[in-house]
Backbone as a printed PyTorch tensor [residue, N CA C, xyz], in Angstrom:
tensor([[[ 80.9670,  77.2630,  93.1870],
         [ 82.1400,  77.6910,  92.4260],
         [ 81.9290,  79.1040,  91.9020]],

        [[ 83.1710,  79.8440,  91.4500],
         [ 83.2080,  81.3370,  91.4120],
         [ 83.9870,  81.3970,  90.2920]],

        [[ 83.4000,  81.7930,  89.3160],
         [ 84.0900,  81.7640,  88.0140],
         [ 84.4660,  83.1080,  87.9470]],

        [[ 85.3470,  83.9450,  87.1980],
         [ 85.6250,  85.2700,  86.5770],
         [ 86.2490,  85.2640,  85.4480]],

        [[ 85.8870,  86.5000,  84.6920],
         [ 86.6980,  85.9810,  83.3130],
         [ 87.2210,  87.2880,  83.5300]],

        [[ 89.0730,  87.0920,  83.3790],
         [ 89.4550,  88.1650,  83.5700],
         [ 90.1210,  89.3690,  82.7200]],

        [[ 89.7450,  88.7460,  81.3400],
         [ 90.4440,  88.9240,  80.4210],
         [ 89.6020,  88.0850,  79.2040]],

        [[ 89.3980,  88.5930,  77.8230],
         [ 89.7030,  87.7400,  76.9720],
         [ 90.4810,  86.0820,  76.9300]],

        [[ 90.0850,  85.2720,  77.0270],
         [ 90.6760,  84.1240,  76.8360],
         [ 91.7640,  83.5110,  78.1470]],

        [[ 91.0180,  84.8150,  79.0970],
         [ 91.4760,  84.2710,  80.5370],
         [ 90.4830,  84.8020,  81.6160]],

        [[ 90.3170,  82.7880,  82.4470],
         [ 89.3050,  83.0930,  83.5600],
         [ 89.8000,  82.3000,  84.9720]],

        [[ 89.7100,  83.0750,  85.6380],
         [ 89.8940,  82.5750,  87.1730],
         [ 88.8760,  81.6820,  87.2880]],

        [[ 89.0460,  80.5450,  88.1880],
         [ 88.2110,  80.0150,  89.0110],
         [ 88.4360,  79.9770,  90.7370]],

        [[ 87.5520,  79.9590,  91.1430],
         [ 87.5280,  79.5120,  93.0670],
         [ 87.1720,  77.9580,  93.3720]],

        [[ 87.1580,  77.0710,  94.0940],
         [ 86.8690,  76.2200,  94.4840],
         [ 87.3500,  75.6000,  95.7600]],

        [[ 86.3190,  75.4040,  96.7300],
         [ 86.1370,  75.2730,  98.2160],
         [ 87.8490,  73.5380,  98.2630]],

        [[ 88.8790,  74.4410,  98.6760],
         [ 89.6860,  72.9570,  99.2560],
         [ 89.3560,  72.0740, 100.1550]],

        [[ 89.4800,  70.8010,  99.6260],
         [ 88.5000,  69.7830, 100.9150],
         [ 89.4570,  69.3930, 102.2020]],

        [[ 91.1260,  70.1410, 102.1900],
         [ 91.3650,  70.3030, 103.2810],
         [ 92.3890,  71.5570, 103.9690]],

        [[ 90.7930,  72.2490, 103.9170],
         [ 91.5220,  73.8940, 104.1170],
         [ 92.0680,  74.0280, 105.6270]],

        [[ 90.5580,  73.1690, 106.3430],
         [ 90.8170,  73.1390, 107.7040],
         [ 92.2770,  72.5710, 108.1220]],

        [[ 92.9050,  72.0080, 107.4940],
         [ 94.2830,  71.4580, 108.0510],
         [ 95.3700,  72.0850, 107.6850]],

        [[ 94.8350,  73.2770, 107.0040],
         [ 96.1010,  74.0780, 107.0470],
         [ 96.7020,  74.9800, 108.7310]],

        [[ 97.9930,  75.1860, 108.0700],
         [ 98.8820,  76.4460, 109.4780],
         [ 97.8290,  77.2590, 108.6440]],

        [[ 97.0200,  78.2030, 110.7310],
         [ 96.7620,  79.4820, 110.1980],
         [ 95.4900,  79.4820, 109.2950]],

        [[ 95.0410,  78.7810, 108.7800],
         [ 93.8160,  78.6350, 108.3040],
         [ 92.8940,  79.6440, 107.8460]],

        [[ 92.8710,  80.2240, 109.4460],
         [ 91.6510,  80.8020, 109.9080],
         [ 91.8580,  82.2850, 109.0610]],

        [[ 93.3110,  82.6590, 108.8280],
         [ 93.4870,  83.8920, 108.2390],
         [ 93.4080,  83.4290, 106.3700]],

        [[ 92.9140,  82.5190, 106.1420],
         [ 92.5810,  81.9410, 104.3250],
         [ 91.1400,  81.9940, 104.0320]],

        [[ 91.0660,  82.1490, 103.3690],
         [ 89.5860,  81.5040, 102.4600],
         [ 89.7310,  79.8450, 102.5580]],

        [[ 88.4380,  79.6770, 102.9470],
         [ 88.8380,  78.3110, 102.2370],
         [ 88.6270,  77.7200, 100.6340]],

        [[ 88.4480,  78.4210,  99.5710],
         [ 88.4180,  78.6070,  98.4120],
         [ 89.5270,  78.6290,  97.9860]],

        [[ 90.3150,  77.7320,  96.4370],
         [ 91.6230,  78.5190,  96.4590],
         [ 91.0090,  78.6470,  94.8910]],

        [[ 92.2330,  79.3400,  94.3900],
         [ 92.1030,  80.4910,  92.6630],
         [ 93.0040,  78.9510,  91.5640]],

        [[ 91.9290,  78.8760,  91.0600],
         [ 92.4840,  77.8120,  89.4620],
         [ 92.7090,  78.9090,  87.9380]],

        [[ 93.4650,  78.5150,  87.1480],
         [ 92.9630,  79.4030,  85.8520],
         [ 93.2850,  78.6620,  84.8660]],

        [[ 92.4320,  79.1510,  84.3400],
         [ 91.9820,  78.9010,  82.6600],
         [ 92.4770,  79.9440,  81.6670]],

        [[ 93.4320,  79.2890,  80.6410],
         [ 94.1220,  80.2380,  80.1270],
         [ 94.1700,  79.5820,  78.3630]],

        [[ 93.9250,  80.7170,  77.2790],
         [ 93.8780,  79.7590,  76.0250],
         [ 94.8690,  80.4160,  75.3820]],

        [[ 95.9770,  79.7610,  75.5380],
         [ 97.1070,  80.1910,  74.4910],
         [ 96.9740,  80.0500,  73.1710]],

        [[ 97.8470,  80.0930,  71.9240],
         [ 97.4740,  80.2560,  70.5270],
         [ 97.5810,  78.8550,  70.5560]],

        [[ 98.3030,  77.4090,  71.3950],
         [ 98.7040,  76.1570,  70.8070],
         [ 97.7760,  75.0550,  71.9670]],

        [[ 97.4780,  75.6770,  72.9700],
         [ 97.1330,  75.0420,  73.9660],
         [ 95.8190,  75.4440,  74.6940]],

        [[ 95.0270,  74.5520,  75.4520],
         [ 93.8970,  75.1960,  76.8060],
         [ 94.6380,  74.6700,  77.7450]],

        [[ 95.0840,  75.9140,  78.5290],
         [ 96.2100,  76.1660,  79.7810],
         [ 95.3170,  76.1390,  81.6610]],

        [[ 95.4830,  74.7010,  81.8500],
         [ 94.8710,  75.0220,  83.0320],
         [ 96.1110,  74.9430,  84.4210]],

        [[ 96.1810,  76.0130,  85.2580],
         [ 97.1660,  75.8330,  85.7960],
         [ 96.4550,  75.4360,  87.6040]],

        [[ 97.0560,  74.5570,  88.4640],
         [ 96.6270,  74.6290,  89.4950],
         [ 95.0520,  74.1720,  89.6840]],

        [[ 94.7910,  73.3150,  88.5170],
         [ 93.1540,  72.9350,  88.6530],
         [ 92.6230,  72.3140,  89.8400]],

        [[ 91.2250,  72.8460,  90.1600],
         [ 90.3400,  72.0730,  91.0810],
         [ 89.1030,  71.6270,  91.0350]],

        [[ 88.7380,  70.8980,  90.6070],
         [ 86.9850,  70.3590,  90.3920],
         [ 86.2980,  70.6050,  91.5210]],

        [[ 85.1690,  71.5620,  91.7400],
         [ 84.7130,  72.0650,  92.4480],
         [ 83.7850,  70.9690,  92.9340]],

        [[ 83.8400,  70.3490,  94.3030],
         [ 82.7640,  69.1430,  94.7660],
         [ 81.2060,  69.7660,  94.6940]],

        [[ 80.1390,  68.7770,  93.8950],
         [ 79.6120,  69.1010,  94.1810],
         [ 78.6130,  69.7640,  93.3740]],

        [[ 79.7020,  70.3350,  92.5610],
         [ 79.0610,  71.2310,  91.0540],
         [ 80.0970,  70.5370,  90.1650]],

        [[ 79.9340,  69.5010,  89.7870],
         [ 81.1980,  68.3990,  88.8940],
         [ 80.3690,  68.7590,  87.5690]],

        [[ 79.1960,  68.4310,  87.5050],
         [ 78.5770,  68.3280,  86.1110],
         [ 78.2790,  69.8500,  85.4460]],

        [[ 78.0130,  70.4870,  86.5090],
         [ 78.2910,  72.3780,  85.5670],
         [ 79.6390,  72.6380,  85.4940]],

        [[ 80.7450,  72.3660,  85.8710],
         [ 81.7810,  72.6020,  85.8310],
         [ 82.3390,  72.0900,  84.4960]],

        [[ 82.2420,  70.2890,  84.5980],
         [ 82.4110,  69.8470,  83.1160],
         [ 82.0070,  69.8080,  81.8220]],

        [[ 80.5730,  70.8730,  82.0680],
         [ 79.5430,  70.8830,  80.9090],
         [ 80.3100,  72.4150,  80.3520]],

        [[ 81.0190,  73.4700,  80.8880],
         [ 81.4920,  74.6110,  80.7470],
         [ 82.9160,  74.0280,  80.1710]],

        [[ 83.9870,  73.0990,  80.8680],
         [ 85.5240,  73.1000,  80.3220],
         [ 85.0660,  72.5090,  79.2250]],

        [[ 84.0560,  70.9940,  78.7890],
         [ 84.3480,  69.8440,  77.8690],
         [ 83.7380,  71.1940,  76.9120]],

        [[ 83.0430,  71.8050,  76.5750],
         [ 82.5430,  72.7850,  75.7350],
         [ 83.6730,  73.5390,  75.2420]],

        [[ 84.5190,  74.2340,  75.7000],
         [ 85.9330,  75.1290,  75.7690],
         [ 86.8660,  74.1820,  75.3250]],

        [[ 87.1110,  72.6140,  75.5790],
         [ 88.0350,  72.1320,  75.2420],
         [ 88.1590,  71.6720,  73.7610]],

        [[ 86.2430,  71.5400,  73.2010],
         [ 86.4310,  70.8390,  72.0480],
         [ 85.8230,  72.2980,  71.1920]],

        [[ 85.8360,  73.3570,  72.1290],
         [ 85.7540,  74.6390,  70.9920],
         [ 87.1170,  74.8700,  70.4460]],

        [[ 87.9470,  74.6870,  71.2080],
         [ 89.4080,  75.0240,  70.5890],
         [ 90.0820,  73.8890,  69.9780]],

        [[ 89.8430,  72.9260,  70.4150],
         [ 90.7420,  71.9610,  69.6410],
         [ 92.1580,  71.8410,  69.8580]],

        [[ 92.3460,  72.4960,  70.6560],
         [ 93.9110,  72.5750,  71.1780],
         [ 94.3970,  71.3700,  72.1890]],

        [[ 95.7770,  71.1210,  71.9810],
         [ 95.9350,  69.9140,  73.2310],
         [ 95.8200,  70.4910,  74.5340]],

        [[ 94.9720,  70.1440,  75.8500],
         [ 95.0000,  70.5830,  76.8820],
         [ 96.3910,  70.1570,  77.5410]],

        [[ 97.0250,  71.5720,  78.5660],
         [ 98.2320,  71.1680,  79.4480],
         [ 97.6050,  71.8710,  80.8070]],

        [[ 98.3920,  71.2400,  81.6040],
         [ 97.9250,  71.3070,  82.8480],
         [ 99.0570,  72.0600,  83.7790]],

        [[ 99.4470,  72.6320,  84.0470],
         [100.9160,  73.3400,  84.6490],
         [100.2770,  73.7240,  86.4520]],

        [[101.5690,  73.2080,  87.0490],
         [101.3960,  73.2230,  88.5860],
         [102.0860,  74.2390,  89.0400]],

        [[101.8670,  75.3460,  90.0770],
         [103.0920,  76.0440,  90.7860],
         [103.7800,  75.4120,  91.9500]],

        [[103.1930,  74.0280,  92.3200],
         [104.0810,  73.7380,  93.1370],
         [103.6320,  72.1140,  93.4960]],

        [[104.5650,  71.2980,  93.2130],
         [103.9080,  70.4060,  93.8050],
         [102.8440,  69.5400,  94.1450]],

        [[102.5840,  70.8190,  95.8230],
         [101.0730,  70.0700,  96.4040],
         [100.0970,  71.0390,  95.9460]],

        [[100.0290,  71.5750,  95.0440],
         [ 99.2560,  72.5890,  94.0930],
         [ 98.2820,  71.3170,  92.5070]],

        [[ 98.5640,  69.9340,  93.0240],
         [ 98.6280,  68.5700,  92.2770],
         [ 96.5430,  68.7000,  92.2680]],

        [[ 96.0510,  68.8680,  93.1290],
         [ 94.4300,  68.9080,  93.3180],
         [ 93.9190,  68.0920,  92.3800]],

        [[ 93.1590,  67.9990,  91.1390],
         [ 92.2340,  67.2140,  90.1170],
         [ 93.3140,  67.4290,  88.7500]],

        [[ 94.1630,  67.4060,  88.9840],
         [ 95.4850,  67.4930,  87.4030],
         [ 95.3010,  66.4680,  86.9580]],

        [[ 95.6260,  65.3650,  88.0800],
         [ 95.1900,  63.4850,  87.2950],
         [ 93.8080,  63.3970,  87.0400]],

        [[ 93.2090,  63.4930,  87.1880],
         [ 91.0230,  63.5520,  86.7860],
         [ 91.3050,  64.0610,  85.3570]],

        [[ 91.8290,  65.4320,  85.5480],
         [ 91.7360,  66.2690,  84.3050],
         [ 92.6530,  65.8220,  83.1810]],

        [[ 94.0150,  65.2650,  83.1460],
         [ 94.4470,  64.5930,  82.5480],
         [ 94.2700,  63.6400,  81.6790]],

        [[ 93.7760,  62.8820,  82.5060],
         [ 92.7750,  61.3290,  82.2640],
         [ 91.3790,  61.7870,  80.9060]],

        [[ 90.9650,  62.9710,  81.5210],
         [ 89.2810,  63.4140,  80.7000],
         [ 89.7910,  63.5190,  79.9030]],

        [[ 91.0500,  64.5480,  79.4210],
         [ 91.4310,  65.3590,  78.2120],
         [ 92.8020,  64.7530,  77.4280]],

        [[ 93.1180,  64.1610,  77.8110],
         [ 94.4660,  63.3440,  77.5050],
         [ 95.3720,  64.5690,  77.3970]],

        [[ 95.0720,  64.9970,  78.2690],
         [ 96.3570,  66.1160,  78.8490],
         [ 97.6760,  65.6110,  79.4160]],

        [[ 98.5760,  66.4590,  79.0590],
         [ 99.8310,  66.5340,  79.6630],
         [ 99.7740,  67.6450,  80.6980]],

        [[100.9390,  67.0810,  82.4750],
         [100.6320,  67.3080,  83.1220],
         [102.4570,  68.1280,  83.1600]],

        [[102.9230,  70.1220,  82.8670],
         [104.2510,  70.1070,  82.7460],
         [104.7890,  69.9130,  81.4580]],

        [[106.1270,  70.1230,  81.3340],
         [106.7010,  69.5150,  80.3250],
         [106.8050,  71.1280,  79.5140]],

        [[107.1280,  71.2090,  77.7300],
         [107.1510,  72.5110,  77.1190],
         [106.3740,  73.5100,  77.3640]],

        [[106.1720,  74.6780,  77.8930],
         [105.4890,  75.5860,  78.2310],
         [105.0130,  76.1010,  76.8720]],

        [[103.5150,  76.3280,  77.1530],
         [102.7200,  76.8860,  75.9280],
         [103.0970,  77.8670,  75.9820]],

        [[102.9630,  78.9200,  74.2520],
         [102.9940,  80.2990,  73.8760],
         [102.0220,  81.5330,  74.7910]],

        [[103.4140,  81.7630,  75.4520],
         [102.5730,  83.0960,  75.6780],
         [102.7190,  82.9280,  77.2400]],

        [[103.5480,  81.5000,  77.8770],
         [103.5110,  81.5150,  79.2620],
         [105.4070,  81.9550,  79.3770]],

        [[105.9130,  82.0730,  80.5630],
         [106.6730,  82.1790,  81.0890],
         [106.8750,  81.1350,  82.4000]],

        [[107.9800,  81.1470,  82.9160],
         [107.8150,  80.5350,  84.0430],
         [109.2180,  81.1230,  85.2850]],

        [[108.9270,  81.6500,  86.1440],
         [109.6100,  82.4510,  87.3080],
         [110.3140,  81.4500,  88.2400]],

        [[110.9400,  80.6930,  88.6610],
         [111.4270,  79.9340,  89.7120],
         [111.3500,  80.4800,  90.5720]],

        [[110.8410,  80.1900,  92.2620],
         [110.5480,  80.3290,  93.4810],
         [111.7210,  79.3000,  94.4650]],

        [[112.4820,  80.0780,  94.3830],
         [113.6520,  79.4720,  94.8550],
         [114.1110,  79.5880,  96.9480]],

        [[115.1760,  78.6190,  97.3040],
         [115.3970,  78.7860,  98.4190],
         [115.0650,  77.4530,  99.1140]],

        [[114.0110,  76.8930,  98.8430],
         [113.5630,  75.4460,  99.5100],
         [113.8350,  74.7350,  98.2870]],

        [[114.1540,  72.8810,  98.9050],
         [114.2420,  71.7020,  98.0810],
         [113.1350,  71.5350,  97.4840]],

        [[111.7710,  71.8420,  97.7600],
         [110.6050,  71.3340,  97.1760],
         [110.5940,  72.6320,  95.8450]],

        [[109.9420,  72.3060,  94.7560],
         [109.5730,  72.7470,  93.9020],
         [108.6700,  73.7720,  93.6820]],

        [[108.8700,  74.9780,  93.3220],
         [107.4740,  76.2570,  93.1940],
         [107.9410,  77.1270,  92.3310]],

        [[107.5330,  77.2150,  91.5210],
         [107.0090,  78.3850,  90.1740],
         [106.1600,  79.1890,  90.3580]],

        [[106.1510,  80.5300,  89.2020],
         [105.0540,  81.6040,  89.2590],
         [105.2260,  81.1850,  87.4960]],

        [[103.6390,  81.4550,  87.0080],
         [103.6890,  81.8230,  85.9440],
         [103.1560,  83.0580,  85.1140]],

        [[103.8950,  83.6100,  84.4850],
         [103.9050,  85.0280,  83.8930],
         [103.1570,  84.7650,  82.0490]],

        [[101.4480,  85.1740,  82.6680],
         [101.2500,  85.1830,  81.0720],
         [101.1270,  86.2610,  80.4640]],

        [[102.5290,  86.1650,  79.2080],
         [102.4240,  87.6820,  79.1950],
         [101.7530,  88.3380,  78.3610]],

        [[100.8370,  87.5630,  77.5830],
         [ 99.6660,  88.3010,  76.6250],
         [ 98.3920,  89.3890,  77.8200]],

        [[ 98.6730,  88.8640,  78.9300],
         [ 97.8240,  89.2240,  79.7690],
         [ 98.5810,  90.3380,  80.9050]],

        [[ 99.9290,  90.2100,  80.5680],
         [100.3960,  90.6470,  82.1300],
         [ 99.9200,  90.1210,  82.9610]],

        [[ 99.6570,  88.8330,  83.3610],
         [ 99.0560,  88.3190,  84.5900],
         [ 99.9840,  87.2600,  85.2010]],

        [[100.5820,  87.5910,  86.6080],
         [101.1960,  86.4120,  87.2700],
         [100.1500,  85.7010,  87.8790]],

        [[100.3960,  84.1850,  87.8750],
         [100.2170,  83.0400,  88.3860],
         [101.0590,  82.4320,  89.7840]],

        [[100.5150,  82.4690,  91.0220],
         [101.6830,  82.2490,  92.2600],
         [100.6990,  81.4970,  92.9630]],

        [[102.0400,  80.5360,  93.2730],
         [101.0850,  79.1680,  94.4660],
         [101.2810,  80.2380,  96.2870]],

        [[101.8670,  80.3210,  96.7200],
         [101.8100,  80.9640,  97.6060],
         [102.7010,  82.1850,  98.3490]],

        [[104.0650,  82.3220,  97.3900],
         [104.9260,  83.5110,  96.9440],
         [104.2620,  84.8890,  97.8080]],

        [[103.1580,  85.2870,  96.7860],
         [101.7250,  86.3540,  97.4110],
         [100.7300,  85.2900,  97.8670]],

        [[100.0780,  86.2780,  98.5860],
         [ 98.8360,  85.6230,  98.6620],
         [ 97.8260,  86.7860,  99.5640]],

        [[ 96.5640,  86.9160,  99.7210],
         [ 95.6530,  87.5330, 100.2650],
         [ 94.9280,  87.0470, 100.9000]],

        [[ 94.8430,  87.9420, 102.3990],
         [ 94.1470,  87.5330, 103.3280],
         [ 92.7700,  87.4720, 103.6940]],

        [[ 91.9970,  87.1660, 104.6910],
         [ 90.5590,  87.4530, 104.1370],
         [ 90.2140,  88.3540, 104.8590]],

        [[ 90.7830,  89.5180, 104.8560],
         [ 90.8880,  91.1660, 105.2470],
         [ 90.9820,  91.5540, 104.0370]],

        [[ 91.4030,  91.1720, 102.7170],
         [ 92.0260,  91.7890, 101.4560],
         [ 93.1500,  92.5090, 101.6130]],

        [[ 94.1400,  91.9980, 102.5250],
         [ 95.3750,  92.5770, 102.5740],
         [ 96.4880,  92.0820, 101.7830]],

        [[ 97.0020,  91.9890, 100.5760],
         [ 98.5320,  91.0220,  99.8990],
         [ 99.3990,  91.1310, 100.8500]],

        [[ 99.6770,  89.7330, 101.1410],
         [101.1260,  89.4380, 101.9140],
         [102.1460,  88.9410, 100.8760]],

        [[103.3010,  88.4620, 101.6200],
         [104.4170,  87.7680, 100.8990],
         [104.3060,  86.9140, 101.7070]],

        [[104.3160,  85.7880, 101.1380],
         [104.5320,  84.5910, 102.1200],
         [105.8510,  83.7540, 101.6950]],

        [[106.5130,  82.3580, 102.2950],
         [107.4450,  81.9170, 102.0960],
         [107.4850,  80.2000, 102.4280]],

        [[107.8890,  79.0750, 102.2080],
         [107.5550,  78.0000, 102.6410],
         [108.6800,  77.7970, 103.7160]],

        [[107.5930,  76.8540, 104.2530],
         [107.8550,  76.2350, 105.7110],
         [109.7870,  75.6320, 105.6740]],

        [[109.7740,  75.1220, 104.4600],
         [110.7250,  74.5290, 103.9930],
         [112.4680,  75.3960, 103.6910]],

        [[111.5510,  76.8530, 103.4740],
         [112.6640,  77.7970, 103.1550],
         [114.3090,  77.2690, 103.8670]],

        [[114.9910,  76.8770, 103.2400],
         [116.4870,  76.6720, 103.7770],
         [117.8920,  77.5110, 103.5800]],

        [[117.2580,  78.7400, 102.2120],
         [118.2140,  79.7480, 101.3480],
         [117.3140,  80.6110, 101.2950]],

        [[117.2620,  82.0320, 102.4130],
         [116.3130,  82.7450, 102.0520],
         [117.0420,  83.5990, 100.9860]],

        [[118.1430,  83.5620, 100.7180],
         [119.2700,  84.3660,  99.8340],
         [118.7660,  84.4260,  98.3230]],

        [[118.3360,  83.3030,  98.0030],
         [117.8040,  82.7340,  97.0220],
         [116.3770,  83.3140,  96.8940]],

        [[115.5230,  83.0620,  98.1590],
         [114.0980,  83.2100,  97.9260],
         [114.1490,  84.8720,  97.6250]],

        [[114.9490,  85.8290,  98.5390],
         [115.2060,  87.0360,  97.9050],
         [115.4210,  87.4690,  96.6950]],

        [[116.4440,  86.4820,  95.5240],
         [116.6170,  86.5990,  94.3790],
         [115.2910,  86.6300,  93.6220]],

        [[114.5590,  85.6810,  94.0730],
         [113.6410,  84.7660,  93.3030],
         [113.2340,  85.8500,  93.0530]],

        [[112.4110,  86.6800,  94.1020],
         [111.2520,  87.7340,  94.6290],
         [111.4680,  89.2280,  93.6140]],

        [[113.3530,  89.3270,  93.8030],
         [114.1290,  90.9690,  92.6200],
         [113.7300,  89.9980,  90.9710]],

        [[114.0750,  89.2690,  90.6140],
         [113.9100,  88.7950,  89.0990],
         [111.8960,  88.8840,  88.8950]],

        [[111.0010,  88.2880,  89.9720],
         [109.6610,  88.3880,  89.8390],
         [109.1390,  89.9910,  89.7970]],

        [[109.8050,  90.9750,  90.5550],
         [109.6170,  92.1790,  90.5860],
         [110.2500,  92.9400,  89.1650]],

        [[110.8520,  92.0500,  88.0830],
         [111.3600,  92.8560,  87.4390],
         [110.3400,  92.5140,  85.7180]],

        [[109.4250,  91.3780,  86.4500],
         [108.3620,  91.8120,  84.9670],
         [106.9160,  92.6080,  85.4750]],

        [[106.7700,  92.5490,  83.8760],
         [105.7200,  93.9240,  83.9030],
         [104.3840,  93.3060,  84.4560]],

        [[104.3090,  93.3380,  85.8410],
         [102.9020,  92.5190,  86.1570],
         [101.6630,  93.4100,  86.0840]],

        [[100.5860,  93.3120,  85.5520],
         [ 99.5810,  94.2800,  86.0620],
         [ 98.1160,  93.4750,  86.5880]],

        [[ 98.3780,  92.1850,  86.2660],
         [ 97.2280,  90.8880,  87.4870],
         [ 97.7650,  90.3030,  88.2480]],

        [[ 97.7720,  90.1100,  89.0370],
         [ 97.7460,  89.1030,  90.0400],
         [ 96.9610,  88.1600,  90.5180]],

        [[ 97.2330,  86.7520,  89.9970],
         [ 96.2110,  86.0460,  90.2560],
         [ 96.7460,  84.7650,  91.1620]],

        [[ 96.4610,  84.9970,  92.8650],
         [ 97.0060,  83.9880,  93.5390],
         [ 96.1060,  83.0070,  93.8250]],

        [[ 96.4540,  82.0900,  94.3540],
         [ 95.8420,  80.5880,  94.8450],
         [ 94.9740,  80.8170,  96.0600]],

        [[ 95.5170,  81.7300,  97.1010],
         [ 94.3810,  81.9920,  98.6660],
         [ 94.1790,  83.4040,  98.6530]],

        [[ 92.7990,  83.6600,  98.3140],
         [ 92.4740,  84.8660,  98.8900],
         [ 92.1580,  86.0290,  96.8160]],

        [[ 91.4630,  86.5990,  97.4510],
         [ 90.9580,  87.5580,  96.0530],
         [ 92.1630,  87.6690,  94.7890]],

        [[ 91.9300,  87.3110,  93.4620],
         [ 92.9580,  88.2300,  92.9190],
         [ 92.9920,  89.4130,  92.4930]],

        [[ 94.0210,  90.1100,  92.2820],
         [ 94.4150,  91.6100,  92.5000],
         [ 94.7900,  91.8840,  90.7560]],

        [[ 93.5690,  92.2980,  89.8940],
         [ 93.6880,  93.1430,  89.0690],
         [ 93.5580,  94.0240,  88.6500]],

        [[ 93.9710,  95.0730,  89.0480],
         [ 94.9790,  96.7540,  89.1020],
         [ 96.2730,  96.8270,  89.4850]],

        [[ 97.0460,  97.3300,  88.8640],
         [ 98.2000,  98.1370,  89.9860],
         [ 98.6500,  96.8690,  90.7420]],

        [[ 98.7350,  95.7350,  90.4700],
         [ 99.4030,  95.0090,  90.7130],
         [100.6280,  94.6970,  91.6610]],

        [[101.3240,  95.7020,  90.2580],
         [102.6780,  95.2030,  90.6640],
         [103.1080,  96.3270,  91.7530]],

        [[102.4670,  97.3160,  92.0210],
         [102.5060,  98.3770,  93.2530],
         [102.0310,  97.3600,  94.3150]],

        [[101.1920,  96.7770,  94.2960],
         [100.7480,  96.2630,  95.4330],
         [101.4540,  95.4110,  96.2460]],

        [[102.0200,  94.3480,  95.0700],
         [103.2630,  93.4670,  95.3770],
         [104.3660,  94.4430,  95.9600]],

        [[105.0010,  95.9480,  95.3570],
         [106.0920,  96.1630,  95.9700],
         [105.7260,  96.8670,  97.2080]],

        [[104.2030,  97.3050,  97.8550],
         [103.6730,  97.3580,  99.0270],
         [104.2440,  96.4980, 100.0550]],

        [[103.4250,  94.7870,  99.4050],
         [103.1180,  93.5380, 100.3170],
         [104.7940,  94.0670, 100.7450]],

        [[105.8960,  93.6690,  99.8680],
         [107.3510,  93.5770,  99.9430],
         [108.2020,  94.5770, 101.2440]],

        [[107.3600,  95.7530, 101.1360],
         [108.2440,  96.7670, 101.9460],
         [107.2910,  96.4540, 103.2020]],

        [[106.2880,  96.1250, 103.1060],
         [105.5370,  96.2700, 104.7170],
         [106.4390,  94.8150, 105.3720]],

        [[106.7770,  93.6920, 104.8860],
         [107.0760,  92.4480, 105.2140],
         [108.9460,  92.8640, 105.4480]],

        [[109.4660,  93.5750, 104.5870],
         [110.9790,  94.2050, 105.6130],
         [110.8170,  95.7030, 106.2140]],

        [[109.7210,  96.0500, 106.5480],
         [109.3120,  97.0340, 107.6010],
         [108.8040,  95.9570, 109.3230]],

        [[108.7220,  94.8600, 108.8660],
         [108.2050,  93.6580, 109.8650],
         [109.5900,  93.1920, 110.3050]],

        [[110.6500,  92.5770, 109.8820],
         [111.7390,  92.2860, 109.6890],
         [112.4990,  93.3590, 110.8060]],

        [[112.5220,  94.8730, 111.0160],
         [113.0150,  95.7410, 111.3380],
         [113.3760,  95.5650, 112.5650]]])
């Protein structure tokens, strides 16, 4: 496991997915995806968690330490769905809630266009977005835009993408592949123009 702290009172994690191999395309992912740890003023904010196989007992000897340093109710917030990984484990440990009122200091972006469900979350004590697969980075270190399989309104997923471009991002912290903290939100309107320079 690959911890970073990226910020004051915010830390990335990595942890190997146990089924990376079955993804489309694979081969262009890490098989690692990005968890975070986030301590709002009311809450310990874990979004997209994954218990790293393997290293269970350094992993839990680091959160159960953090959870009963703060004293805060743990919440667990998903960007999508199948973004679900160890939420019930972690739930269960911490008598966490999984969703529901968003803690101080988060935002939440809708990822629109498909029936299935996907969020970004914008923490804005940090300027740091949170995206299940919206962005994502390759293991070249290139940011793409990506889109789901599911997309049925790209009209929408376009909207989604002008309202996400219109906060002040300066992290980027995605689910596959390095996150991007600098210049961010240049990078994103990079990924954006190279992907309708593709389109052409």
């Amino acid at each position: 496991m690959e911890a970073v702290r990226i910020a004051e009172g915010l830390w990335r994690w990595a942890a190997e997915h146990p089924r990376w191999e079955h993804w489309p395309d694979h081969e262009r992912l890490p098989a690692e995806v990005g968890c975070v740890y986030y301590e709002a003023d009311d809450a310990t904010v874990l979004v997209d968690p994954l218990v790293p196989v393997g290293e269970e007992d350094d992993f839990f000897r680091h959160l159960d330490a953090d959870v009963e340093r703060r004293a805060t109710p743990v919440v667990i917030l998903l960007t999508a769905s199948w973004h679900r990984r160890s939420a019930d484990e972690l739930a269960a440990r911490y008598d966490a809630r999984i969703g529901g009122a968003l803690p101080e200091g988060v935002e939440e972006a809708a990822v629109e266009g498909a029936d299935e469900r996907q969020v970004a979350y914008f923490l804005r004590p940090h300027a740091a977005l949170v995206v299940a697969e919206i962005f994502w980075v390759d293991v070249g270190g290139e940011l793409r835009v990506g889109q789901s399989p599911a997309l049925v309104r790209p009209d929408e997923l376009e909207a989604s993408l002008a309202r996400i471009m219109e906060l002040p991002v300066e992290r980027l912290l995605v689910s596959h592949g390095e996150p991007v903290l600098e210049d961010a939100k240049a990078r994103m309107a990079e990924a954006l123009a190279r992907r309708e320079r593709a389109f052409l």
